[in-house]
TORROKOL-931005 format. One line per field, with one value per residue: residue number from 1; residue in one letter; z, y, x of N, C-alpha, C, O in turn. Coordinates in Angstrom, 1 decimal. Atoms other than C-alpha are relative to their C-alpha. Last residue first. Layout:
<atoms>
num	[NUM  ...]
residu	[a  ...]
n_z	[Z  ...]
n_y	[Y  ...]
n_x	[X  ...]
ca_z	[Z  ...]
ca_y	[Y  ...]
ca_x	[X  ...]
c_z	[Z  ...]
c_y	[Y  ...]
c_x	[X  ...]
o_z	[Z  ...]
o_y	[Y  ...]
o_x	[X  ...]
</atoms>
This chain:
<atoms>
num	[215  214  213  212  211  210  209  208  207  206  205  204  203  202  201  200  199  198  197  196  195  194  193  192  191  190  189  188  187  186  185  184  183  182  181  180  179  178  177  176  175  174  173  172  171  170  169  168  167  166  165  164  163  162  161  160  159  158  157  156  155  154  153  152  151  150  149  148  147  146  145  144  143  142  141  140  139  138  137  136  135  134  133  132  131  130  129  128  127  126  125  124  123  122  121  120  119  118  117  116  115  114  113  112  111  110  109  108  107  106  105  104  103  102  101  100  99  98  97  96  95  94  93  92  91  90  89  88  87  86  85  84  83  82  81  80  79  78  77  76  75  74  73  72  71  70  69  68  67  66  65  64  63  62  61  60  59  58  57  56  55  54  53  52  51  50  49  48  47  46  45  44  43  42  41  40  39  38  37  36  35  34  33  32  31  30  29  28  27  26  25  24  23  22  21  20  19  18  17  16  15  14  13  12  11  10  9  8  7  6  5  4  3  2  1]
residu	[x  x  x  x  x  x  x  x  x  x  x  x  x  x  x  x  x  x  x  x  x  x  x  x  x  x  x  x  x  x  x  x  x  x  x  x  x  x  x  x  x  x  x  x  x  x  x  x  x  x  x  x  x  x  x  x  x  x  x  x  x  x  x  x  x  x  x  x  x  x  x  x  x  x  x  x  x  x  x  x  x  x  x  x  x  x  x  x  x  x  x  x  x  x  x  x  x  x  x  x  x  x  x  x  x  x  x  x  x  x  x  x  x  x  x  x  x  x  x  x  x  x  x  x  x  x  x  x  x  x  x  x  x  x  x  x  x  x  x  x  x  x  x  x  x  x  x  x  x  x  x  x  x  x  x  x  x  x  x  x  x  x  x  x  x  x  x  x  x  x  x  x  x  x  x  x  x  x  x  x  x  x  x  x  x  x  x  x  x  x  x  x  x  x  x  x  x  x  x  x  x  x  x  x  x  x  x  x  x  x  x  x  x  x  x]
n_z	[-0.1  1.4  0.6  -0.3  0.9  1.0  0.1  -0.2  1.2  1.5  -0.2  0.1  1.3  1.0  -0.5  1.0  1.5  0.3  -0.1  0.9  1.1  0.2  0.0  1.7  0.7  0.2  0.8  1.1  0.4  -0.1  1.4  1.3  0.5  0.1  1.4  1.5  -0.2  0.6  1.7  1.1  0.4  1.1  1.1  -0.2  0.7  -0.7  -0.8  -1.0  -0.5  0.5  0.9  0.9  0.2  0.1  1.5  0.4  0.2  1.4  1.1  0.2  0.5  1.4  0.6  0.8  1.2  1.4  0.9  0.9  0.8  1.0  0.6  0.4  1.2  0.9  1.0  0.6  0.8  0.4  0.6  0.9  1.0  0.5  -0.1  1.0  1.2  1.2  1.0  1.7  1.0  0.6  1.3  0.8  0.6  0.6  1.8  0.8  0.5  0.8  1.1  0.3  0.5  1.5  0.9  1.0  0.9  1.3  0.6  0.4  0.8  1.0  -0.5  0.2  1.9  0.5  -0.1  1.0  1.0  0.2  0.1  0.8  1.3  -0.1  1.0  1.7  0.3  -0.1  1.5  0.8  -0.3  1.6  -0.6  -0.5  -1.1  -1.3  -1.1  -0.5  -0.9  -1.6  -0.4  -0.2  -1.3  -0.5  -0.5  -0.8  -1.1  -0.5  -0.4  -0.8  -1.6  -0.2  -0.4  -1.0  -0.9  -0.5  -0.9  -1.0  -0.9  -0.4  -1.1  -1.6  -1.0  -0.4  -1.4  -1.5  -0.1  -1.2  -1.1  -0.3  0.0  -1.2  -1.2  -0.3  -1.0  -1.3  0.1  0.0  -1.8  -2.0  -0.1  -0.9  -1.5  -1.2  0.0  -0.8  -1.3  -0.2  -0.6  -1.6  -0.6  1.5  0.7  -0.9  -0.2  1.1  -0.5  -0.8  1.1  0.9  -0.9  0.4  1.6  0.5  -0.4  0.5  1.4  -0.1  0.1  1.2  0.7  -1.0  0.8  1.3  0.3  -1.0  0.9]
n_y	[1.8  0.0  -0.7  1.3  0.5  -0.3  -0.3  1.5  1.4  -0.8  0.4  2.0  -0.5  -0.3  0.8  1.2  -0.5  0.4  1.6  0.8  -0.3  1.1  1.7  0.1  0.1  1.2  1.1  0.2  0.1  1.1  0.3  -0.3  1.3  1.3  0.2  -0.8  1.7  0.5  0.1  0.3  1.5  0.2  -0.4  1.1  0.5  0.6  1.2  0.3  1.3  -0.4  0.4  -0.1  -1.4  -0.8  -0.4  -0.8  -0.3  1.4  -0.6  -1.9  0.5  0.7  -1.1  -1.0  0.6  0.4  -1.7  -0.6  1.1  -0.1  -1.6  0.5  0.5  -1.0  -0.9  0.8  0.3  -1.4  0.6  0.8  -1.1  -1.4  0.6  0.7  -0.8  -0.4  1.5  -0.6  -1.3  0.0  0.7  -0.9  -0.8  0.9  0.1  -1.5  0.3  1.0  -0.9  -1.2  0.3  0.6  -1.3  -0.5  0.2  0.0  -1.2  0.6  0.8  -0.9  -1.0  0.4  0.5  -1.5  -0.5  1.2  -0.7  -1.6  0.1  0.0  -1.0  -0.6  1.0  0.3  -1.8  -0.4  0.1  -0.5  -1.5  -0.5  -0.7  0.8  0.8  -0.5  -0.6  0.5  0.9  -1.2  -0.2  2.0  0.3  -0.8  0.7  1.5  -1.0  0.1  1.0  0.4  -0.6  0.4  1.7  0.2  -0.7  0.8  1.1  -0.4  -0.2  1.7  0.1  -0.8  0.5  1.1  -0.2  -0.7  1.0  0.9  -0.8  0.5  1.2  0.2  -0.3  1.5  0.9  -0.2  0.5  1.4  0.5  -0.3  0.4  2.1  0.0  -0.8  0.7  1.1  -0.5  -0.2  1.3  0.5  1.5  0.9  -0.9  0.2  1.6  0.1  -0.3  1.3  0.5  -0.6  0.1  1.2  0.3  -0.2  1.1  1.0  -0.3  -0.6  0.9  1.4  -0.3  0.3  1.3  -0.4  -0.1  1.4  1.1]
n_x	[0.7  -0.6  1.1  1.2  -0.2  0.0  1.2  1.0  -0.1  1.0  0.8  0.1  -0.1  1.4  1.2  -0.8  0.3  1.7  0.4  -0.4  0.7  1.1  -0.4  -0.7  0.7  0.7  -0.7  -0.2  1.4  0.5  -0.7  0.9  1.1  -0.4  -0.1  0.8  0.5  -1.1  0.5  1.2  0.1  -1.3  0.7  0.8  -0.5  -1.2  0.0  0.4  0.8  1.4  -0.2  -0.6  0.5  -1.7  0.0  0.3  1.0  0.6  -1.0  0.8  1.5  -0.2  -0.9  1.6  0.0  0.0  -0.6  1.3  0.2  -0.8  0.5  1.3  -0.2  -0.5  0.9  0.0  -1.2  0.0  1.6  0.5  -0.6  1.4  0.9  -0.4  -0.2  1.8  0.1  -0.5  0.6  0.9  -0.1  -0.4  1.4  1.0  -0.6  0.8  1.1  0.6  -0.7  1.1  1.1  0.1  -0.2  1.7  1.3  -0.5  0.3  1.3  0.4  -1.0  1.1  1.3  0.2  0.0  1.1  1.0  -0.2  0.1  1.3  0.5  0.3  0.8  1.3  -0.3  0.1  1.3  0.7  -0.6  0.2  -0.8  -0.5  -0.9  0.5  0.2  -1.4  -1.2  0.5  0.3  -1.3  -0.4  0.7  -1.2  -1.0  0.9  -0.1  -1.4  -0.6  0.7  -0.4  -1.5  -0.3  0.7  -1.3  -1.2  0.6  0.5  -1.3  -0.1  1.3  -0.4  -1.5  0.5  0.4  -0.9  -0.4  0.8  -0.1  -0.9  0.2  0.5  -1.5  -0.9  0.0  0.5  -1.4  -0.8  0.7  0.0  -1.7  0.1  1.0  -1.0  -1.0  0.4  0.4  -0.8  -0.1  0.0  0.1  0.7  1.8  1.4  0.2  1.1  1.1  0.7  0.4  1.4  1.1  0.5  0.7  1.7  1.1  0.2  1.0  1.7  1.3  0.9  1.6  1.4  0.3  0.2  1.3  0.2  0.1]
ca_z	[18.4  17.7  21.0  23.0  21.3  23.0  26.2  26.3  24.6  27.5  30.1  29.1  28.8  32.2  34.0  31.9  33.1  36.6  36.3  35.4  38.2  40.5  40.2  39.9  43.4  44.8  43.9  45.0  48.4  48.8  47.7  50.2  52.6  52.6  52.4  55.3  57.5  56.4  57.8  60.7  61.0  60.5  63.1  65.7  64.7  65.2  62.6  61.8  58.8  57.9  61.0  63.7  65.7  65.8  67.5  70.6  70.9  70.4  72.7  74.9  75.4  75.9  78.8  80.1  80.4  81.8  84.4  85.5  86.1  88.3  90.2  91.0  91.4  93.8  95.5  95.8  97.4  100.0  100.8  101.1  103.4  105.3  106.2  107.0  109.1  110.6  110.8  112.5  114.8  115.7  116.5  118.5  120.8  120.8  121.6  124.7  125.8  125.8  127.7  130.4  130.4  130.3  133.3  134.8  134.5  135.8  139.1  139.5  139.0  141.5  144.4  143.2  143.1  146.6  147.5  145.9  148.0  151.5  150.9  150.0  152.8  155.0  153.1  154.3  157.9  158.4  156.7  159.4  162.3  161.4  165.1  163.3  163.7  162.1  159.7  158.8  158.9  157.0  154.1  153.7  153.4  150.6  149.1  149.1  147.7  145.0  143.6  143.4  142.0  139.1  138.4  138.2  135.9  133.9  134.1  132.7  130.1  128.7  129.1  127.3  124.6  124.0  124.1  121.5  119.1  120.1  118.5  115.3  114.5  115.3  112.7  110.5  111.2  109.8  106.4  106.0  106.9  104.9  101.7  102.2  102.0  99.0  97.3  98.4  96.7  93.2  93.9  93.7  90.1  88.4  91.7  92.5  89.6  90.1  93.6  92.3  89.9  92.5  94.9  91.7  91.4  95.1  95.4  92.4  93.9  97.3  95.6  94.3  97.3  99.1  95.7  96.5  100.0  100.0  97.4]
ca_y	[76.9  80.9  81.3  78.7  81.3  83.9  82.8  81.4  84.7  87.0  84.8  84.8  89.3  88.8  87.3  89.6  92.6  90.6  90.4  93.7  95.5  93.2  94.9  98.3  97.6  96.4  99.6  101.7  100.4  100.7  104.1  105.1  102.9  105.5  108.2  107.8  106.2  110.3  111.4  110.0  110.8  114.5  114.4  113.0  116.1  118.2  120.2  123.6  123.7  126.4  125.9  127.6  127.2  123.3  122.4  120.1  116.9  115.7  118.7  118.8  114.3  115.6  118.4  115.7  113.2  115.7  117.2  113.3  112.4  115.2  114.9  111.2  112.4  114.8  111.9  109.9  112.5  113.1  109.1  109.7  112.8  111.1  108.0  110.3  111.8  108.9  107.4  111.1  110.7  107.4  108.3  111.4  108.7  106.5  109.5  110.4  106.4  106.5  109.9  108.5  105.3  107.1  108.9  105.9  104.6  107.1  107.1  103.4  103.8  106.5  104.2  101.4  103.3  104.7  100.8  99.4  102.6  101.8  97.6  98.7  100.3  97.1  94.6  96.7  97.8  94.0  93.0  95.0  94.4  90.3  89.5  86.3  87.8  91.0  89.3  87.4  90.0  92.5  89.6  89.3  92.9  92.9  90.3  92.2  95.5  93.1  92.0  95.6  96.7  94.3  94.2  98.0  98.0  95.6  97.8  100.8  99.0  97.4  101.2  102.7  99.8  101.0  104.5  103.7  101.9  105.1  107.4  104.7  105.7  109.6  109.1  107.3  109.6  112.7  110.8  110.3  113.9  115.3  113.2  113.4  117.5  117.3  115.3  117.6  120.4  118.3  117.5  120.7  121.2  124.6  126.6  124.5  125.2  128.8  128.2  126.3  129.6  131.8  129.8  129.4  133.3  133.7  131.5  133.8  136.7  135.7  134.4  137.1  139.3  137.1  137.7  141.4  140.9  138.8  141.5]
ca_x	[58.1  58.3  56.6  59.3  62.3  60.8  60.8  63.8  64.9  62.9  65.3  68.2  67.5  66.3  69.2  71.5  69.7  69.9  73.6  74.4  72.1  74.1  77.5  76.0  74.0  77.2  79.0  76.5  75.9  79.6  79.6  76.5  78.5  81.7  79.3  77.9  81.2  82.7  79.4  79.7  83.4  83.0  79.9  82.7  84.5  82.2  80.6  80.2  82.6  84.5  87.1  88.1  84.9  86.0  82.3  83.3  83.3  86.9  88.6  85.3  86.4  90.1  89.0  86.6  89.9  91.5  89.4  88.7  92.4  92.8  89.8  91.4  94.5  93.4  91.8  95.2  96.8  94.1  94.2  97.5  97.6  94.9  97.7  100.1  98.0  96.7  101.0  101.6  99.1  100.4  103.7  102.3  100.7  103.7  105.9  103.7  103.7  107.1  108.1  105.5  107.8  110.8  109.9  108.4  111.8  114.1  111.9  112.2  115.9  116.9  115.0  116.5  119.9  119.3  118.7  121.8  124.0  122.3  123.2  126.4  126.9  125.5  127.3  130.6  129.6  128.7  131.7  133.9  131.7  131.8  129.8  128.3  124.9  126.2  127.9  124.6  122.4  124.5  124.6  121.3  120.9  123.8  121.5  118.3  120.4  121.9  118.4  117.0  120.0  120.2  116.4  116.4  119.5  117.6  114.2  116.4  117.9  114.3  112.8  116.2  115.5  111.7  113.2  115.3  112.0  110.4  113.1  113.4  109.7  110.2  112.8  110.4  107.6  109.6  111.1  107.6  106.1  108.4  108.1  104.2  104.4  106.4  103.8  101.5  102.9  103.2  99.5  98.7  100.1  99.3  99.7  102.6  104.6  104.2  105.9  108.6  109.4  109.1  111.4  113.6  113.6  113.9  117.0  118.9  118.0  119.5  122.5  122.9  122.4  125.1  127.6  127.5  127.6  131.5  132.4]
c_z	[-0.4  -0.3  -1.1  -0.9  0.1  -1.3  -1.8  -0.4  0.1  -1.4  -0.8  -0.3  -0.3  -1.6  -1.0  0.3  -0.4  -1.6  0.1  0.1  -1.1  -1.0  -0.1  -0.5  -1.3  -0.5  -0.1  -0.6  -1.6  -0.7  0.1  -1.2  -1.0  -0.5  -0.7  -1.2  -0.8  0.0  -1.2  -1.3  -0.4  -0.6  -1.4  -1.4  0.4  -0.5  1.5  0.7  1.7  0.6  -1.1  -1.4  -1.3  -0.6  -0.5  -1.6  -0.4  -0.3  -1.4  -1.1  -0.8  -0.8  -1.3  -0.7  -0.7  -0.9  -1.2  -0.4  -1.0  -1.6  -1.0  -1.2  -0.8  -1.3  -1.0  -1.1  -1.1  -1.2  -0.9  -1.0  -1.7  -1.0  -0.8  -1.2  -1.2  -0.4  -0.3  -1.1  -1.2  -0.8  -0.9  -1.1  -0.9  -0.4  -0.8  -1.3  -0.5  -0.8  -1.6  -1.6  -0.6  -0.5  -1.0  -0.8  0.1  -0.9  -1.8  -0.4  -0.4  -1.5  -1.6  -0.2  -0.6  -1.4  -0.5  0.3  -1.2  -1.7  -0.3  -0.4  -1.1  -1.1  0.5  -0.7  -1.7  -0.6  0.3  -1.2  -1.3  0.2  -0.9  0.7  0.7  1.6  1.2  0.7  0.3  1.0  1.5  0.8  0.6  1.5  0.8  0.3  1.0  1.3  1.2  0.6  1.2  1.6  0.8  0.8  1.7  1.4  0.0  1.3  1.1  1.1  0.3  1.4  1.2  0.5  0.5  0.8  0.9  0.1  1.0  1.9  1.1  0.5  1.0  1.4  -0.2  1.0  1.9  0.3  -0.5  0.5  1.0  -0.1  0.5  1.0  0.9  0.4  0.9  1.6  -0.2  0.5  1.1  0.3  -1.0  -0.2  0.7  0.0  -1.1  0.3  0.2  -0.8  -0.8  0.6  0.3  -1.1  -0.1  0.8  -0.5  -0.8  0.6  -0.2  -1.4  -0.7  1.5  -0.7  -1.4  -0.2  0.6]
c_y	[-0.2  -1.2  -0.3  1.1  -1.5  -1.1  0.3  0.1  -1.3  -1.0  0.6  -0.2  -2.0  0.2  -0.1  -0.5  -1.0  0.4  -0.3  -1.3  -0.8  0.3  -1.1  -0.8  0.3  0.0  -1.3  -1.1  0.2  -0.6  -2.0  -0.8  0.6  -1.3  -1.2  -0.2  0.2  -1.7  -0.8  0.0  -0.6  -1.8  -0.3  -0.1  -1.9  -1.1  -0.6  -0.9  -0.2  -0.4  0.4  -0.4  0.7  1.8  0.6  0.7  1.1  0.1  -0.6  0.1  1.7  -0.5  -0.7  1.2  0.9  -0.8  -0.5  1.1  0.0  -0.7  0.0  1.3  -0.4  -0.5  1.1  0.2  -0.9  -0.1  1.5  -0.4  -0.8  0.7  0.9  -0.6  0.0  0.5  0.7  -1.3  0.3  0.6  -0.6  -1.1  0.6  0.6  -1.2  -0.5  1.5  -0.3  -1.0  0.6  0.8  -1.2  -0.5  1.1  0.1  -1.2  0.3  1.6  0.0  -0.7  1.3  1.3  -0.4  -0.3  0.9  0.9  -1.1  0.2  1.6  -0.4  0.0  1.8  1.6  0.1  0.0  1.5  0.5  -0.6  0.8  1.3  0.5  0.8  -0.9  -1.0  0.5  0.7  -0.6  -0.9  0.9  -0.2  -1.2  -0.1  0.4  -1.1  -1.8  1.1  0.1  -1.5  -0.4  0.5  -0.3  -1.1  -0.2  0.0  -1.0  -1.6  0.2  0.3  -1.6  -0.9  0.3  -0.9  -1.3  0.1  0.0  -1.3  -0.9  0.9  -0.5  -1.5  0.1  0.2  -1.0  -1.1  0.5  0.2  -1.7  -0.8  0.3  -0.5  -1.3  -0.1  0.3  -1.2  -1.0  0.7  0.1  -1.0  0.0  -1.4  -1.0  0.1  -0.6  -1.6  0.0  0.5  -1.6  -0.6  0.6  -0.2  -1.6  -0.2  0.4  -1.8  -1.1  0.1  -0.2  -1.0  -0.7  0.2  -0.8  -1.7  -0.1  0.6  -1.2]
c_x	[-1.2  -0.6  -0.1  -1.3  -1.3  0.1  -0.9  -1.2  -0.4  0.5  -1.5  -1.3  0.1  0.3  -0.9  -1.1  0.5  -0.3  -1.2  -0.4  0.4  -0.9  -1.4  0.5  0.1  -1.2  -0.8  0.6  -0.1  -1.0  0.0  1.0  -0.6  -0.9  0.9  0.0  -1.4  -0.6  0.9  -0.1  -1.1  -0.2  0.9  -1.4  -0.8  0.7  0.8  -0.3  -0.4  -1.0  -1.2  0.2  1.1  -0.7  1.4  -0.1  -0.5  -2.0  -1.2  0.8  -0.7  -1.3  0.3  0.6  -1.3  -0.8  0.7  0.0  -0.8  -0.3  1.2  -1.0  -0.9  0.1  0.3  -1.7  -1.0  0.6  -0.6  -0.9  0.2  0.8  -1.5  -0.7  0.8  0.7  -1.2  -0.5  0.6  -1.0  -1.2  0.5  0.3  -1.2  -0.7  0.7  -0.4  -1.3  -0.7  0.2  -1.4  -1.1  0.1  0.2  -1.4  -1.3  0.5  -0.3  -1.5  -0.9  -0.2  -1.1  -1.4  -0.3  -0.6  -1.6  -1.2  0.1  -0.9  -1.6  -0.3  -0.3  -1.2  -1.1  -0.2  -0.3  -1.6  -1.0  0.0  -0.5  1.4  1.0  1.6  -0.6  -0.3  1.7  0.8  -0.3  0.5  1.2  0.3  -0.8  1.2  1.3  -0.7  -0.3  1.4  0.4  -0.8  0.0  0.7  0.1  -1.2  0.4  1.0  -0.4  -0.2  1.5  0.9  -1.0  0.3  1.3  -0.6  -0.6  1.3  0.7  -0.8  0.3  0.8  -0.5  -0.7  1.0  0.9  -0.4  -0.5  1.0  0.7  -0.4  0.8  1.2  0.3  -0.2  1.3  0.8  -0.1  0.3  1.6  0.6  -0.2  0.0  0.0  -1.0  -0.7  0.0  -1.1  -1.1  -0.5  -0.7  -1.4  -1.2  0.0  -0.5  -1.5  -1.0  -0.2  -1.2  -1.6  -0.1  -0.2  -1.3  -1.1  -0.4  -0.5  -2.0  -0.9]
o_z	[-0.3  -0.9  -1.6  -1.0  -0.7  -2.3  -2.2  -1.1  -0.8  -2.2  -0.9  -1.3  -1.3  -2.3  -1.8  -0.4  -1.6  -2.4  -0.1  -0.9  -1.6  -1.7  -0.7  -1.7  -2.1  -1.0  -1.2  -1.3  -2.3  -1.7  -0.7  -2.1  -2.0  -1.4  -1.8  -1.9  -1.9  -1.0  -2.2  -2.2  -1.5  -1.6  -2.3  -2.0  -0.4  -1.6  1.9  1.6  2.5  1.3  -0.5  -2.0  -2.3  -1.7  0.1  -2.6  -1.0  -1.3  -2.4  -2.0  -1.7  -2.0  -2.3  -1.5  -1.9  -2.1  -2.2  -1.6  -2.3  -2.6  -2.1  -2.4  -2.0  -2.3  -2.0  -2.2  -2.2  -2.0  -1.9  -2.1  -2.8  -1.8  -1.6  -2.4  -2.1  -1.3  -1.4  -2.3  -2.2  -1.7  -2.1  -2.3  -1.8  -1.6  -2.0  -2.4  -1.0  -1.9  -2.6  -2.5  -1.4  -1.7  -1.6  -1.5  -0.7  -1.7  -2.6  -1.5  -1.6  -2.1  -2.1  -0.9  -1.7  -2.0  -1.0  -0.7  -2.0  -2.3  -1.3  -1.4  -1.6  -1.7  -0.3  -1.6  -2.5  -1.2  -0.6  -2.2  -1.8  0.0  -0.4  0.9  1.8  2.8  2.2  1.7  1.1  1.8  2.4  2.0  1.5  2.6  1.2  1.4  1.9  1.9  2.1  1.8  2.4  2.7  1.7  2.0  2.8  2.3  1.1  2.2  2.0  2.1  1.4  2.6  2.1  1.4  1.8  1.7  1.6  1.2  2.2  2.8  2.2  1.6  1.9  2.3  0.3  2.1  2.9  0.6  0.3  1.3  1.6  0.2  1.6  1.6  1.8  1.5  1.8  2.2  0.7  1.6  1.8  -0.2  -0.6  -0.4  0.2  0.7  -1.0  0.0  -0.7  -1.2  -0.6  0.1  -0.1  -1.2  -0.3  0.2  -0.5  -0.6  0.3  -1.1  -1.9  -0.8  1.2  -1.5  -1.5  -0.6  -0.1]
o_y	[-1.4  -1.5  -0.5  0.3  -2.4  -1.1  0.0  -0.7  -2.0  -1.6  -0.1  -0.8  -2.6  0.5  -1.0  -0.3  -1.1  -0.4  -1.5  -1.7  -1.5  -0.5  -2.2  -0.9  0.2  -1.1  -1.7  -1.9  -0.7  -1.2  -2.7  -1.5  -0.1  -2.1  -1.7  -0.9  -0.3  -2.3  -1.4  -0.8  -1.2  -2.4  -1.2  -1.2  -2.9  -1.5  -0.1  -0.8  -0.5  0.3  1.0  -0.1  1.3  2.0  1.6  0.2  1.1  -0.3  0.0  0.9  1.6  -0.5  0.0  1.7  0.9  -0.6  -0.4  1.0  -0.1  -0.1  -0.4  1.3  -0.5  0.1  1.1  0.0  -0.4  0.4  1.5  -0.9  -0.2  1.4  0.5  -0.2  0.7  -0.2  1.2  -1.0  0.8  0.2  -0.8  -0.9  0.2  0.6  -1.1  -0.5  1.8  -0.7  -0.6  1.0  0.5  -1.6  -0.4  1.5  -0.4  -0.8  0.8  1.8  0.0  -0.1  1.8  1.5  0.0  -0.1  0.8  1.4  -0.6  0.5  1.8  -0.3  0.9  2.3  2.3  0.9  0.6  2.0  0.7  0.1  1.6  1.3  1.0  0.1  -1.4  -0.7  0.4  0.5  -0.2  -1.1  0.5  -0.4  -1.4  -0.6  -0.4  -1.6  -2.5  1.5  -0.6  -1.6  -0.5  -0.1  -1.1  -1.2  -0.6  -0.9  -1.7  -2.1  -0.5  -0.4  -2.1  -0.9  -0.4  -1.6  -1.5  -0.5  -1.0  -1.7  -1.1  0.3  -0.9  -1.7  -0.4  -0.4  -2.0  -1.3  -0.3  -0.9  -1.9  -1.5  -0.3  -1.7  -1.7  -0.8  -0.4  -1.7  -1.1  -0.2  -0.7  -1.1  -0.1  -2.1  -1.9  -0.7  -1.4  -2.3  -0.5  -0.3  -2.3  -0.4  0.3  -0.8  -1.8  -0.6  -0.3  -2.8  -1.6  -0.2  -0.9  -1.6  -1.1  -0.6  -1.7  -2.1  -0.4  -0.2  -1.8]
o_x	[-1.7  -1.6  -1.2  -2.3  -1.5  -0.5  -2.0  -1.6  -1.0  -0.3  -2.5  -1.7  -0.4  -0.7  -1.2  -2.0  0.2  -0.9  -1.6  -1.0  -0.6  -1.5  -1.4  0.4  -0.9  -1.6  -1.1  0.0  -0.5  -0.9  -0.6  0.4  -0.6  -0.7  0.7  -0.8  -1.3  -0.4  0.5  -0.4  -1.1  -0.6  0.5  -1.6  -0.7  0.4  1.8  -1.1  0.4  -1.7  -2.1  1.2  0.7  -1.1  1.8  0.4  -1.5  -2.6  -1.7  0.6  -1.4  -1.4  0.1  -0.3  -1.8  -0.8  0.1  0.0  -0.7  -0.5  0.8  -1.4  -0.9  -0.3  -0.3  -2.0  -1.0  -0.2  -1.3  -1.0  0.2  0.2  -2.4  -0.6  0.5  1.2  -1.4  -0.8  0.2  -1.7  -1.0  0.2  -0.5  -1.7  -0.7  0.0  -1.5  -1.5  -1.3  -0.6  -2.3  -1.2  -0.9  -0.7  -2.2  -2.2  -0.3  -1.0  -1.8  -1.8  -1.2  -2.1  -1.8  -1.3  -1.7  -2.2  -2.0  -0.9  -1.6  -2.2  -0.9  -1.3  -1.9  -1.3  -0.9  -1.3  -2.5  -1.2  -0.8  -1.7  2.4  2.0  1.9  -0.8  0.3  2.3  1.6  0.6  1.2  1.4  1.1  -0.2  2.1  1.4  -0.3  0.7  1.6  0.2  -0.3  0.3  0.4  0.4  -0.8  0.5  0.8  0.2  0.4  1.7  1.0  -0.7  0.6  1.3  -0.6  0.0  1.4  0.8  -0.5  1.0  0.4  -1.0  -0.1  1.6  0.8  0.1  -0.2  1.4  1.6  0.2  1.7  1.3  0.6  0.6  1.8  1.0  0.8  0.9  2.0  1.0  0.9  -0.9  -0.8  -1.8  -1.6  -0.7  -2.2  -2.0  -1.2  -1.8  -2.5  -2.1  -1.2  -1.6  -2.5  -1.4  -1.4  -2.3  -2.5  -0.7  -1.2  -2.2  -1.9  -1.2  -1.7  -2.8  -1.7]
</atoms>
């Protein structure tokens, strides 16, 4: 039972994985997108990883500080007991002088290690910021190409000849003509509108005429 429902859900993650995958193919920039949501969530954490190591380096050089001070004073200390014939604080100041030292010694090694570790994760954090950075600028071309394929895809819609139809026009042609005939009626009307009023005009004006002849 326990395989039986493994293999389906097996089936059922390759069919989405198949059906993300077509997806892809038809949208790159969906892909991509993906891609720049990794690598961001990626340099952030290798962000906060340098900004720790930049603490470890400040702890480190404390601790260095601390030991290196307290080995110089334990010396100090040695000196004096041992001048003032103090056996017992001499032995004392003196071991701890020994163990402060070791620590120094322990210390300076710990941090160039985490200083080397530092300036490799700085470098790699920078690579990731270019590439980041490139996967953006990549991203933002696509969209660009993208953008132009439609709108020349909608311009071929609106220009081209409709093959499906009687009429071997485009539809831009359509409109012309349609703005055409529109004025032709126009044009009519107002010169059917003024023809009247000149035939009037003239018919005033043949009776003026007429009736000064009579006179």
């Amino acid at each position: 039972m326990t395989n039986l429902f493994t293999r389906l859900k097996d089936m059922i993650t390759a069919d989405l994985h198949n059906v993300m995958d077509q997806k892809e193919k038809k949208n790159p920039i969906v892909l991509l997108n993906q891609y720049l949501r990794q690598s961001e969530l990626e340099t952030e954490k290798v962000r906060k990883l340098v900004e720790r190591q930049y603490q470890l380096r400040e702890e480190f050089t404390r601790e260095l500080g601390y030991a290196t001070e307290m080995a110089n004073k334990r010396k100090h200390q040695a000196e004096v007991a041992q001048k003032a014939g103090e056996q017992q604080l001499f032995e004392f100041a003196t071991a701890e002088q020994q163990q402060f030292e070791e620590r120094v010694v322990r210390l300076e090694g710990s941090l160039q290690t985490v200083q080397g570790q530092l300036n490799n994760l700085e470098k790699k954090y920078e690579e990731m910021k270019h590439k980041l950075k490139d996967m953006n600028i990549r991203r933002m071309e696509l969209m660009g190409r993208e953008n132009v394929t439609r709108a020349n895809h909608r311009m071929d819609q609106v220009l081209e000849t409709n093959q499906h139809s009687d009429q071997s026009q485009s539809k831009f042609q359509e409109i012309e003509n349609y703005l055409d005939r529109l004025e032709h009626q126009v044009n009519s009307s107002y010169y059917r509108s003024t023809i009247d009023a000149k035939i009037a005009q003239l018919e005033k004006e043949m009776k003026v005429e007429e009736t000064h002849s009579i006179s």
